[in-house]
SEMAR-927928 format. One record per residue (C-alpha): residue number from 0; residue in three letters; x negated, y, z negated. Coordinates in steps of 0.5 Angstrom, whole numbers. Each point is the difference from the previous one (the first is absolute). Layout:
     k     r    east   north      up
   NUM   ala       X       Y       Z
...
This chain:
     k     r    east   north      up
     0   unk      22    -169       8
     1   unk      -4      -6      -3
     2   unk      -4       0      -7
     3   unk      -6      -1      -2
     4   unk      -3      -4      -6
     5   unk      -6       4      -3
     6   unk      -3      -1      -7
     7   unk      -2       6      -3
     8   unk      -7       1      -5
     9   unk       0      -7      -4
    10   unk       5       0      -5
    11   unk       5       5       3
    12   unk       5      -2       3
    13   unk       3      -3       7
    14   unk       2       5       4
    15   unk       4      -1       7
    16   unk      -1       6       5
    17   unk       2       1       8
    18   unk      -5      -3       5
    19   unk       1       7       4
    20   unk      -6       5      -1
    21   unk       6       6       1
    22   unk       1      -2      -8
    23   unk      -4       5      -4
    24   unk       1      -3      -6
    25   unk      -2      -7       2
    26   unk      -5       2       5
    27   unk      -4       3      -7
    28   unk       2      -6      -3
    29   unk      -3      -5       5
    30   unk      -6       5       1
    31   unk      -1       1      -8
    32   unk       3      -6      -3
    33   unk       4       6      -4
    34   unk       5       6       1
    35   unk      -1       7      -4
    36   unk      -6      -3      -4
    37   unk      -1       5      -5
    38   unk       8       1      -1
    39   unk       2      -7      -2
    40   unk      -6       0      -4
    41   unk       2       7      -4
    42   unk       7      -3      -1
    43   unk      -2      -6      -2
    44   unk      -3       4      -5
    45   unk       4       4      -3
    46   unk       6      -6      -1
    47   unk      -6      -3      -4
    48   unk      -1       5      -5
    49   unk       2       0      -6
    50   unk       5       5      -3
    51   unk      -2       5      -7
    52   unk       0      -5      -6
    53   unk      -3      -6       4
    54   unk       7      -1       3
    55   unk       0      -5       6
    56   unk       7       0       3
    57   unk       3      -3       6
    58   unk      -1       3       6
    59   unk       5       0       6
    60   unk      -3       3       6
    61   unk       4       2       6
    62   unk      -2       1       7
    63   unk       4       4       4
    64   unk      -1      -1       8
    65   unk      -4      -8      -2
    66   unk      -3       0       8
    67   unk      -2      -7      -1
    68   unk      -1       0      -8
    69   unk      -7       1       0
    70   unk       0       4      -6
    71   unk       6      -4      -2
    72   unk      -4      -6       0
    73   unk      -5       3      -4
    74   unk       3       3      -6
    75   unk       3      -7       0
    76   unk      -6      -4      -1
    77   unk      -2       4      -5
    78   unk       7      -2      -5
    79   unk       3       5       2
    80   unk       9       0       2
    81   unk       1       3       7
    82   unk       6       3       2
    83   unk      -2       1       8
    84   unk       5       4       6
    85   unk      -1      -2       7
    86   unk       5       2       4
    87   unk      -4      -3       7
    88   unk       2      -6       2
    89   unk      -7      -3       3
    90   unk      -3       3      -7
    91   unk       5      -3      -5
    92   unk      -3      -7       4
    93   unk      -6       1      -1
    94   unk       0       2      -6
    95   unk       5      -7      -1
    96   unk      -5      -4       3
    97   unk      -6       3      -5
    98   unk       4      -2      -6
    99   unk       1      -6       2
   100   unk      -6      -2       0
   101   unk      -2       3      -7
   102   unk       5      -4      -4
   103   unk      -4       3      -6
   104   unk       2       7       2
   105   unk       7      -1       2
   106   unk       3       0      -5
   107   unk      -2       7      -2
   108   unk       3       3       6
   109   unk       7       2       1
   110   unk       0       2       9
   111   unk       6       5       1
   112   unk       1       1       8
């Protein structure tokens, strides 16, 4: 299985996804430049709120069943810790690669395969 490197809407970050067409998620990615569009987006949001008494406390997101991170990669580029759960071998890999290729978001994300 081969990996492909696709640039998501500018200023998102890069994601790897699977050269087959059999892979739904990379499929609408590669169509759509994104996965789940209007769930990131309410995620996103909700993580940036601010708590009752203009608390602003850290966040850390878990994303259980990662796929290829693509929700991961962008509650990470978003400042967010990410603590991300991915038990398919080729998944982890792309996600892998996807990280290492956005140095500024690496370190907020812990892979657990």
């Amino acid at each position: 299985m081969s990996l492909a490197r696709l640039t998501l809407v500018p200023g998102k970050p890069i994601i790897y996804i699977y050269d087959s067409q059999v892979d739904i998620v990379s499929r609408k990615i590669r169509q759509l430049g994104e996965w789940q569009h209007t769930e990131v987006k309410a995620v996103v949001w909700a993580l940036n709120q601010t708590l009752p008494g203009g608390v602003v406390s850290p966040v850390l997101f878990v994303d259980i069943g990662a796929n290829i991170g693509s929700l991961t990669l962008a509650v990470a580029a978003h400042g967010h810790t990410v603590v991300a759960f991915e038990g398919m071998p080729n998944n982890v890999l792309a996600m892998q690669a996807s990280l290492c290729a956005n140095p500024t978001v690496m370190p907020r994300v812990h892979l657990v395969s």
